[in-house]
Backbone bond lengths (Angstrom), bond angles and torsions (degrees), N, CA, C in turn:
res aa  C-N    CA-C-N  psi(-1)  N-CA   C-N-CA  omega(-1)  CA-C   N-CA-C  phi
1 X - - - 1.465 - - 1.527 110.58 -
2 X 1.047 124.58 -42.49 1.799 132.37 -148.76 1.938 95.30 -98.84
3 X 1.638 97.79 -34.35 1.669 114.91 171.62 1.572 97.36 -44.84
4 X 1.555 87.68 -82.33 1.896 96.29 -168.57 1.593 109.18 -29.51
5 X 1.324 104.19 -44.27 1.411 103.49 -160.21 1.633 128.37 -66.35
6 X 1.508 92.21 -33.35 1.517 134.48 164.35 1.895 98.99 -35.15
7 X 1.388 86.70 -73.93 1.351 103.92 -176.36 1.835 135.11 -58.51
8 X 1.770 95.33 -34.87 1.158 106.68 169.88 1.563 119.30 -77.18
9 X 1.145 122.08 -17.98 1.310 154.13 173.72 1.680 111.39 -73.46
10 X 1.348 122.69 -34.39 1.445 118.46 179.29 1.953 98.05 -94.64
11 X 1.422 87.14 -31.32 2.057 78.08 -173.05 1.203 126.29 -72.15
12 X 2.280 101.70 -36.75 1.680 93.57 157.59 1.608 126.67 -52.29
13 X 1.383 108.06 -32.19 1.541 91.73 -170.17 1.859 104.67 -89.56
14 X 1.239 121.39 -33.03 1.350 85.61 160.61 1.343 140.26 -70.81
15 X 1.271 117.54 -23.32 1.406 126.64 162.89 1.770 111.92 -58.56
16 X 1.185 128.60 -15.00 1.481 125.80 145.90 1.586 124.52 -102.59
17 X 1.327 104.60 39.77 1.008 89.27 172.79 1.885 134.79 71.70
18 X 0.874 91.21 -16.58 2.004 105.13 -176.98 1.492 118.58 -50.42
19 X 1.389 96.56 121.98 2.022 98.20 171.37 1.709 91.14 -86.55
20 X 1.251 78.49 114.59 2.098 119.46 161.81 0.887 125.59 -100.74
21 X 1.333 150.86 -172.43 1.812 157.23 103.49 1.662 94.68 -118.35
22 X 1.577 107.70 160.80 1.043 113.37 140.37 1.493 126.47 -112.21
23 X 1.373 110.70 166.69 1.671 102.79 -171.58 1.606 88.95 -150.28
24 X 1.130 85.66 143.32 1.737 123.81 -165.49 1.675 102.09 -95.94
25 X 1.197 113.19 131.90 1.660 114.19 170.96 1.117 91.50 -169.94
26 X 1.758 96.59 166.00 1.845 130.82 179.23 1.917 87.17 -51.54
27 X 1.109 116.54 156.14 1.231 139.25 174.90 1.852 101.45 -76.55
28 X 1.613 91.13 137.09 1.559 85.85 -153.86 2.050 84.83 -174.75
29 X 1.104 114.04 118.92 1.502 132.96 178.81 2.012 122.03 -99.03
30 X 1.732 103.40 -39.50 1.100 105.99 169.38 1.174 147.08 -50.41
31 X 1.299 163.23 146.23 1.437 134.04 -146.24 1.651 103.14 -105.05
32 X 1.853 97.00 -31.23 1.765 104.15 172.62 1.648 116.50 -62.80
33 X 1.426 97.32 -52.72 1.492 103.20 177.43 1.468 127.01 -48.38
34 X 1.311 104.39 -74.06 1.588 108.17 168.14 1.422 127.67 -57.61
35 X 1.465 115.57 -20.94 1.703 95.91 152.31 1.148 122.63 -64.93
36 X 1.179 118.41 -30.70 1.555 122.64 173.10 1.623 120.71 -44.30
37 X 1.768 106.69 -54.67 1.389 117.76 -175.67 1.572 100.02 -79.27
38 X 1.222 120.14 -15.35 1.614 107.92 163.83 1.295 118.45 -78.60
39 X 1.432 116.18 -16.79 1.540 118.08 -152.77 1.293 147.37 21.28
40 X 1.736 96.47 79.12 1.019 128.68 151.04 1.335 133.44 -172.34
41 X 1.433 109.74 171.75 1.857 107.68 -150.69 1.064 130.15 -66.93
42 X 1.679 124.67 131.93 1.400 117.38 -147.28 1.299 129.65 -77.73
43 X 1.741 110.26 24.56 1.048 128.63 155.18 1.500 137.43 -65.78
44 X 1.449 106.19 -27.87 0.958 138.54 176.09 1.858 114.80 -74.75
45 X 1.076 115.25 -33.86 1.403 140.72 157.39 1.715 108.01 -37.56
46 X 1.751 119.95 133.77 1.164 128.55 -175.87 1.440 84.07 -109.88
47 X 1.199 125.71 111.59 1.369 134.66 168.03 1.901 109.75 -90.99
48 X 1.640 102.34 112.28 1.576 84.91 -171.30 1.486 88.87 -117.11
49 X 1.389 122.91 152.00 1.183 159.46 -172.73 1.485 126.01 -131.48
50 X 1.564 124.45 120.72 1.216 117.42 -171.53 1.271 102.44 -106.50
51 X 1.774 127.98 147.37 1.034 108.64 -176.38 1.622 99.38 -145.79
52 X 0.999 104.89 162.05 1.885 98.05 177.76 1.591 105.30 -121.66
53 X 1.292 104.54 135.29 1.961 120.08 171.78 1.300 113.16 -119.59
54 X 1.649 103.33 115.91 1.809 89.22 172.76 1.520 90.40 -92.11
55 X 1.364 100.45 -175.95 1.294 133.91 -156.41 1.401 106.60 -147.51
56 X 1.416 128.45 67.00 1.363 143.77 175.82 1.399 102.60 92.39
57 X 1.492 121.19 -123.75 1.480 114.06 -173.28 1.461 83.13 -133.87
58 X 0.964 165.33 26.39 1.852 157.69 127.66 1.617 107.92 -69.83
59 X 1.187 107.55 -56.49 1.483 110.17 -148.09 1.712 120.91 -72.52
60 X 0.889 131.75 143.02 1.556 109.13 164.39 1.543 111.31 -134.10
61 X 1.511 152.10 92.83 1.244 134.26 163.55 1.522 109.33 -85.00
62 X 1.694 95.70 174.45 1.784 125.65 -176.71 1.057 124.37 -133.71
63 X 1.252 119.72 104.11 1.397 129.58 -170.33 2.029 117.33 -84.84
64 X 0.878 147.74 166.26 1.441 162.76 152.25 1.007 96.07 -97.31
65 X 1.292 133.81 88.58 1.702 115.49 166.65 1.594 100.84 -84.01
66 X 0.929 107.09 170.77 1.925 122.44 -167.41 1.206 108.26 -160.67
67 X 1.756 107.19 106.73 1.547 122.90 169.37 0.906 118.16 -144.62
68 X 1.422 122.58 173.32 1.598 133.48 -165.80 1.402 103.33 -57.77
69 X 1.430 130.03 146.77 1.398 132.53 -179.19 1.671 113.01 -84.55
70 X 1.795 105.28 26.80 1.498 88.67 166.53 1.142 98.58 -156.94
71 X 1.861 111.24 46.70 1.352 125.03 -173.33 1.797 83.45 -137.38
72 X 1.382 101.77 154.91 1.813 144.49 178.84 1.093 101.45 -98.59
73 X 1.154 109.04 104.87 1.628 123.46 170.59 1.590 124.12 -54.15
74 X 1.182 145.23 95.72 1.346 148.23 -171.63 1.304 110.05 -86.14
75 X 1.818 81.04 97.94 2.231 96.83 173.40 1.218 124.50 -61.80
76 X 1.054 111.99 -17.70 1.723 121.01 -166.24 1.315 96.25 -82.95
77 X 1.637 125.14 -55.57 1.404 128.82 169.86 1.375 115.72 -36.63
78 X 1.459 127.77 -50.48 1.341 127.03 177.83 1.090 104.81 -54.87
79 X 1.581 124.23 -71.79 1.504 123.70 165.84 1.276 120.44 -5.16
80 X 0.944 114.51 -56.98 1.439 116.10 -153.33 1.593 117.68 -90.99
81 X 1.558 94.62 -21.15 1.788 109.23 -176.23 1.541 71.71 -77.10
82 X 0.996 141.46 -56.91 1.748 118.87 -154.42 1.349 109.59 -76.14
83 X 1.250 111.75 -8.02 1.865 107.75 -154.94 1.270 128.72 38.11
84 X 1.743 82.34 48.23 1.733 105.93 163.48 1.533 116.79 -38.17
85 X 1.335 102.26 -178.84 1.645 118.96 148.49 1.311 112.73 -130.98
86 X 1.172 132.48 -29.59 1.439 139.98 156.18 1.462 147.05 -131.58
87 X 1.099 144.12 122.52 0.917 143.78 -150.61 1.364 114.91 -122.79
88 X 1.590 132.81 129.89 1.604 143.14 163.62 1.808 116.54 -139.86
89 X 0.829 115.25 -161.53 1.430 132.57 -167.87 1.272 92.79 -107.34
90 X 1.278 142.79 135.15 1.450 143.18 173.36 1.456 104.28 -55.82
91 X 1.452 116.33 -173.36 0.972 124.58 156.40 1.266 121.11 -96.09
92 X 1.603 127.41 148.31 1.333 132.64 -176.06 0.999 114.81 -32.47
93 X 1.549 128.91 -67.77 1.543 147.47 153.51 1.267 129.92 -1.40
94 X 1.683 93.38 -61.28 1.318 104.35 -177.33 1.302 101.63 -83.91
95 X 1.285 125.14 -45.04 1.449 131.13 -157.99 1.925 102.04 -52.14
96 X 1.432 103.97 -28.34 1.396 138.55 175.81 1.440 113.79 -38.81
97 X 1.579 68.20 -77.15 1.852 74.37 -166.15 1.840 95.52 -76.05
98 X 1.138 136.83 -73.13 1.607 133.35 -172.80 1.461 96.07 -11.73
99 X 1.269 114.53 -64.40 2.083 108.60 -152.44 1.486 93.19 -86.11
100 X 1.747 146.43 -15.79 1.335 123.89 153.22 1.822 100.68 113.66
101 X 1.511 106.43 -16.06 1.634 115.37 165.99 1.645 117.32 -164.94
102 X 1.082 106.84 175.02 1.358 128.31 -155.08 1.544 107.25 -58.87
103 X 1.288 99.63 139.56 1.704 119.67 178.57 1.777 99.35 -43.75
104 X 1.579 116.97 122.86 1.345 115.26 -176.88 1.532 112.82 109.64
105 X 1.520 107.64 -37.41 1.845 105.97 178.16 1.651 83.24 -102.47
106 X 0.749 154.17 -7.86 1.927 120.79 -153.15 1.513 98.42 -65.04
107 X 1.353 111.36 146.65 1.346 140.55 -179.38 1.198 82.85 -84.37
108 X 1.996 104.12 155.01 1.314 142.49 146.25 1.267 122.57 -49.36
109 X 1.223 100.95 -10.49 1.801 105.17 -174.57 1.395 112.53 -115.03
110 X 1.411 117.58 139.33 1.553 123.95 170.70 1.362 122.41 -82.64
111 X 1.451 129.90 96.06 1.566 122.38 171.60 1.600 111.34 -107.52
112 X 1.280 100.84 50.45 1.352 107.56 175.33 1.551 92.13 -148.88
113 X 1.754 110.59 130.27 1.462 103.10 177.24 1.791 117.47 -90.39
114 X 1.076 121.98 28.85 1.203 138.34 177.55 1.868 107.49 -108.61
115 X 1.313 103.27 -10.24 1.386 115.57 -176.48 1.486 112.00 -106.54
116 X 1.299 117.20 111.48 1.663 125.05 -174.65 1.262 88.73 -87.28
117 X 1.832 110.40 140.02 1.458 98.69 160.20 2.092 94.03 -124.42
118 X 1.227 78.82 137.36 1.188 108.30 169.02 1.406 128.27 -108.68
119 X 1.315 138.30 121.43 1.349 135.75 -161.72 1.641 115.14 -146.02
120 X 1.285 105.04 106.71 1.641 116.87 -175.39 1.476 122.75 -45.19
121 X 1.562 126.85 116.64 1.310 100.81 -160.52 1.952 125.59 -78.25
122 X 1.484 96.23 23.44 1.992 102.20 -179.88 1.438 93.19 -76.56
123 X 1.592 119.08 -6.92 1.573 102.99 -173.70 1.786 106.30 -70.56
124 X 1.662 109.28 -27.57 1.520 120.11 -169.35 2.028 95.10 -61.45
125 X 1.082 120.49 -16.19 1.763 118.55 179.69 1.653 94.70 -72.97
126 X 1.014 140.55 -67.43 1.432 125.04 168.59 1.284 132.46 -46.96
127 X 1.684 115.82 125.37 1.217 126.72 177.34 1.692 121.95 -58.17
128 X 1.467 99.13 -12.12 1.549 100.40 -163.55 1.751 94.37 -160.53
129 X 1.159 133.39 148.73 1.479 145.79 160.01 1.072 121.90 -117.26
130 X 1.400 117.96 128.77 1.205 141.70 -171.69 1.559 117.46 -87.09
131 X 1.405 144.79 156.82 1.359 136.95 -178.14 1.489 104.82 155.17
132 X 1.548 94.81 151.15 1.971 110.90 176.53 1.200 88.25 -67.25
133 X 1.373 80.71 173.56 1.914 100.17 -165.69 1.416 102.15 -137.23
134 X 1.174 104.84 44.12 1.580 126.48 175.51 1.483 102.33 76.62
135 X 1.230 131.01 26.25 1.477 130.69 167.00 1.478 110.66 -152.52
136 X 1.101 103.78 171.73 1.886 103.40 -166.06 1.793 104.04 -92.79
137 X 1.340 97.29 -12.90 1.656 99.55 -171.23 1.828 115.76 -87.36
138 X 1.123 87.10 -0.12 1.369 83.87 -139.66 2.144 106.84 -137.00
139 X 1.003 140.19 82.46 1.396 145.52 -169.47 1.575 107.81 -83.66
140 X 1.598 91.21 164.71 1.691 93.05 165.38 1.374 92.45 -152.19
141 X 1.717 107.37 142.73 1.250 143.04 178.07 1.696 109.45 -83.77
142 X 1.066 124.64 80.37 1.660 113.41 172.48 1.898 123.64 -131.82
143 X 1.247 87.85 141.20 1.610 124.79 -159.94 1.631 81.11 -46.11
144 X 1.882 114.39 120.35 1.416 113.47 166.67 1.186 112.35 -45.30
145 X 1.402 146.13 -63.37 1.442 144.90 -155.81 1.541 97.46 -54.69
146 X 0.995 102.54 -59.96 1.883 95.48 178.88 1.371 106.52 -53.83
147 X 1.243 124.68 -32.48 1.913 106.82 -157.30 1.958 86.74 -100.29
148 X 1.038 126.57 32.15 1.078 130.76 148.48 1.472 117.70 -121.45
149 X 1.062 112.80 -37.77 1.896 103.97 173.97 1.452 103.93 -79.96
150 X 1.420 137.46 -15.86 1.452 135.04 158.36 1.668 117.74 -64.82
151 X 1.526 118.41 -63.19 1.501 124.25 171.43 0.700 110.16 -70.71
152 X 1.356 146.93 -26.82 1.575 143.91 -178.42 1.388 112.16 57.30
153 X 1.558 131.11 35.01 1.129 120.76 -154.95 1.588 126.26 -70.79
154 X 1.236 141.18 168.38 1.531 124.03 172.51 2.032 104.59 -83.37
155 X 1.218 117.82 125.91 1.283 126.70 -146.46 1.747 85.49 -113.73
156 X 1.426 101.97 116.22 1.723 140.06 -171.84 1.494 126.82 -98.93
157 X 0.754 152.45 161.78 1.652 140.63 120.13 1.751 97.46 -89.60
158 X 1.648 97.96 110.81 1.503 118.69 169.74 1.730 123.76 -115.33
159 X 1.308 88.99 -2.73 1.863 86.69 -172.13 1.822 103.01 -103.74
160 X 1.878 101.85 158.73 1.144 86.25 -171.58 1.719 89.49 -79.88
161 X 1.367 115.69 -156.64 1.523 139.53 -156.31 1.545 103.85 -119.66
């Protein structure tokens, strides 16, 4: 699963064109830690977060939210872009299967259309974003302007203050 994704994940961005690197490190999921073994500041970090909003008592969507890795994700904000009624953190499981790999790699990107991605715009202050690349060993370095004309994400204020 996390393979494919690996893979589908390096061909979209060369197939657009995207300034990347990859960078190699000890296996490592945390967003503090592994900026560290990348070295650099964990601002720079795409912190993705799955989260679930119902929407009265029928509905349920799932967002990717995407923020700086040394910013607090603001649930209520999600909430409210949906005009939720409630708001939590998915479950592992789910959070699982929606983003396509394991709690710690999920990509910035949504390839699941049940998956909103949402992405805070303090990420546009970095020249470059950092993030697993659907595995714990293994990151990719890519130029913000690209990882926005690639994800196309819907662009929020999601972090708290």
């Amino acid at each position: 699963m996390a393979g494919e994704l690996y893979e589908r994940l390096i061909a979209d961005m060369d197939a657009a064109g995207a300034r990347y690197r990859l960078i190699e490190h000890a296996p490592e999921g945390r967003t503090d830690q592994v900026s560290a073994l990348r070295g650099h500041d964990v601002a720079q970090a795409a912190k993705c977060l799955v989260v679930m909003v119902k929407i009265g008592k029928k509905q349920t969507r799932h967002v990717l939210a995407v923020v700086p890795g040394n910013a607090r994700l603001d649930l209520q904000a999600v909430k409210s872009l949906l005009d939720g009624t409630y708001v939590a953190f998915a479950a592992k499981d789910k959070a699982e299967e929606l983003a396509g790999s394991m709690s710690g790699t999920v990509l910035p990107f949504s390839y699941d259309p049940r998956l909103e991605l949402i992405a805070d715009p303090t990420l546009l202050d970095q020249p470059e974003l950092y993030f697993n690349a659907a595995r714990l060993d293994r990151s990719v370095a890519l130029a913000t302007d690209d990882y926005v004309r690639l994800a196309e994400p819907r662009m929020a204020p999601i972090t708290l203050n």
